[in-house]
C-alpha positions in Angstrom: -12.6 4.3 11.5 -9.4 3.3 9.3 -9.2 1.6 6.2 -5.9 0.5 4.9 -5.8 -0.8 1.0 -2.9 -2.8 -0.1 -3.2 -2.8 -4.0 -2.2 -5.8 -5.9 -3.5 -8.2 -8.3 -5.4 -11.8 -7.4 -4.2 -14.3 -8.4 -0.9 -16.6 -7.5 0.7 -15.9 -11.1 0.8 -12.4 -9.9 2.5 -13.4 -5.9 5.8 -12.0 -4.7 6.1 -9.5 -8.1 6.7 -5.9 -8.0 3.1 -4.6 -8.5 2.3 -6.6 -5.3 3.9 -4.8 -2.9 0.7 -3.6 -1.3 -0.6 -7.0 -1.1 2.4 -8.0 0.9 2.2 -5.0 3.4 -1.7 -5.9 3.9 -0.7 -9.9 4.5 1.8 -8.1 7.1 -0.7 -6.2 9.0 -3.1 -9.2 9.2 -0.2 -11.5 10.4 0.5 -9.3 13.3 -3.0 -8.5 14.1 -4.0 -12.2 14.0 -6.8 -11.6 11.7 -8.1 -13.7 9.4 -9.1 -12.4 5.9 -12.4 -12.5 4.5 -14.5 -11.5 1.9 -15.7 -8.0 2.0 -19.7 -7.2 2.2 -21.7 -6.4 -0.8 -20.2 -3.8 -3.5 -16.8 -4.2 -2.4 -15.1 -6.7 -4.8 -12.4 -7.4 -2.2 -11.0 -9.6 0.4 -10.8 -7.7 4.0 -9.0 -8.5 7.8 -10.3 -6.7 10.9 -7.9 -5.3 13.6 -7.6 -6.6 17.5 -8.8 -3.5 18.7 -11.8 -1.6 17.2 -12.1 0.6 14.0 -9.2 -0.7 11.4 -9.6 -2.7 8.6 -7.2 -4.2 5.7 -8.5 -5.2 2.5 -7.1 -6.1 -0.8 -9.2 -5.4 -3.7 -9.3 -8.6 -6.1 -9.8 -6.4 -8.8 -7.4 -6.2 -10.8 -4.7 -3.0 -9.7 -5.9 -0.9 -12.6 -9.2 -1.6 -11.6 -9.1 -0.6 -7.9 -10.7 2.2 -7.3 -14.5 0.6 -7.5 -13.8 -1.6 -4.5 -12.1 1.0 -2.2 -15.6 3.2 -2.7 -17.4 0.4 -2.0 -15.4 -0.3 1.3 -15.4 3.6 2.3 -19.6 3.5 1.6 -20.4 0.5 3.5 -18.4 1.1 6.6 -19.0 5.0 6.4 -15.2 5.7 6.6 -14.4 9.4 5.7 -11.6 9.7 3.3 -9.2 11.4 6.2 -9.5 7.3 7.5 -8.3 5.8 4.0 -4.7 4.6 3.2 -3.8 3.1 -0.1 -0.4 1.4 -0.4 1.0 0.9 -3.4 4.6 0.1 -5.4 6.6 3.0 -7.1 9.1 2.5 -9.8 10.1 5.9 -9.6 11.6 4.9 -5.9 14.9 3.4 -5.0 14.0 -0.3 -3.9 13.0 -0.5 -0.3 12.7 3.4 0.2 9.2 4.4 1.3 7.1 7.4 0.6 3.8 8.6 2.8 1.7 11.8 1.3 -1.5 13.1 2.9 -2.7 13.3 -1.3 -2.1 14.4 -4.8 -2.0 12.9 -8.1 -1.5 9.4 -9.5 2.5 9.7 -10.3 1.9 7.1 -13.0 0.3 4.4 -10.8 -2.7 2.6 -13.0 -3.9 1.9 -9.5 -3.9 5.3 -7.7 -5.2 6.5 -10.9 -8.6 4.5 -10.3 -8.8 5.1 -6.9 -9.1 8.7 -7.4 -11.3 8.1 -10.4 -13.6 6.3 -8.2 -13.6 9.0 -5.6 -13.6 11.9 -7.5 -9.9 13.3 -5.8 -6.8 12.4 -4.9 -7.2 13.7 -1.3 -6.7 10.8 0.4 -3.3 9.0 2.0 -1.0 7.0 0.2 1.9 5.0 1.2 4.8 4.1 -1.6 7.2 1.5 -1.5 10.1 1.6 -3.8 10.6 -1.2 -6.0 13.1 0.0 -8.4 12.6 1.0 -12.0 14.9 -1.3 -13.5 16.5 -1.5 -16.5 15.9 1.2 -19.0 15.8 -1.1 -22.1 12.9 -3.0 -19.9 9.0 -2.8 -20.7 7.5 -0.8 -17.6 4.7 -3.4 -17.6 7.0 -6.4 -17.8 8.8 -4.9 -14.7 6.7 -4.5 -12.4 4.7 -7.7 -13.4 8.4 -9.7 -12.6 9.1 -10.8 -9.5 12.1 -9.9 -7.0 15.5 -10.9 -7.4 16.7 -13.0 -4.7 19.3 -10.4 -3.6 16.4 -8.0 -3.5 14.2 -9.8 -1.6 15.4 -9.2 2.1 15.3 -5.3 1.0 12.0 -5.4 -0.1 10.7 -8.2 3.0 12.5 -5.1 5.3 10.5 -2.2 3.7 7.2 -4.2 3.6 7.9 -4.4 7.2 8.6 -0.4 7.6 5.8 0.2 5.7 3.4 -1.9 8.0 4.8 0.3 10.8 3.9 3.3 9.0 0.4 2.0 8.4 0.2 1.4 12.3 1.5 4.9 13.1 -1.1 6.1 10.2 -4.0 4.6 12.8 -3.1 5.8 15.5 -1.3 9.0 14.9 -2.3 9.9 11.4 -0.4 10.6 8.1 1.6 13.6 9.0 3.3 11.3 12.0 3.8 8.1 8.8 5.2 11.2 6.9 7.7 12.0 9.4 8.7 9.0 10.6 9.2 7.0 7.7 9.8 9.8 4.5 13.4 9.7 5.7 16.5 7.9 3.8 17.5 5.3 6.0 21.2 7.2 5.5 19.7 10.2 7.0 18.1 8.6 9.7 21.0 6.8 10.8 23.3 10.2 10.9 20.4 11.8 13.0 19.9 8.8 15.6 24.0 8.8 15.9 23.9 12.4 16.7 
């Protein structure tokens, strides 16, 4: 079985900002899946969407993001996922805006909410999925950036890569996260010189 976790935070103050990029990717799965979301069985503080076919679930913790990392152990437990099934998607300042990023694990780069996930787990072998939102401008609070929302002229970039990234989160089900890496790690320069060629 699969679990894919778009982190966020609840709330409508918090829609369409930076730090919400995994919410939006989740929201994209469930659209095309024509799933409907609901809430997640006991000890998982989140809302979850089930896949047409068998074995794949969404969920977005309602946590808040720095918070995480209790839900997605209580989503692994209850369904009996292994790790090797779990994807966490999450924004990354340190990434151009609308590049993506897949890695089979590692550390928390930064991200309060990759920190808790592996907090709750005990390791940071699991999948993870960044999308780029930019890191703004250096006089900028960190926090104040990635709580802002999107500029308009950065919006159809970022509605472009949440789409890429729910691709890669499909390929991650099917294929695993060595086939998201190599599909999707690619500038979209590079990838344009190489299908040209």
């Amino acid at each position: 079985m699969k679990l894919i976790v778009g982190l966020g935070n609840p709330g409508r103050q918090y829609a369409g900002t930076r730090h919400n990029v995994g919410f939006e990717v989740a929201e994209r799965l469930a659209d095309r899946w024509g799933a409907t979301w609901e809430t997640a069985p006991r000890g998982a503080e989140a809302l979850i969407a089930r896949a047409r076919g068998p074995g794949v679930l969404v969920a977005k913790p309602l946590t808040f993001m720095n918070a995480s990392g209790p839900a997605v152990l209580g989503l692994l437990q209850f369904f009996k996922i292994e790790r090797a099934g779990l994807l966490v998607v999450v924004d990354d300042v340190n990434l151009e805006l609308g590049r993506l990023r897949a890695r089979a694990g590692g550390s928390a780069g930064g991200h309060n909410g990759l920190k808790s996930v592996i907090a709750a787990l005990g390791t940071g072998g699991f999948a993870r999925l960044r999308v780029g939102v930019g890191r703004g401008y250096a006089q900028r609070d960190m926090a104040d950036h990635v709580l802002a929302r999107f500029e308009p002229e950065e919006r159809p970039v970022v509605a472009e890569a949440a789409g890429r990234a729910a691709d890669a989160a499909e390929v991650f089900t099917t294929d695993g996260i060595a086939a998201a890496m190599n599909q999707f790690n690619r500038k979209e320069e590079q990838a344009d010189r190489e299908d040209t060629e």
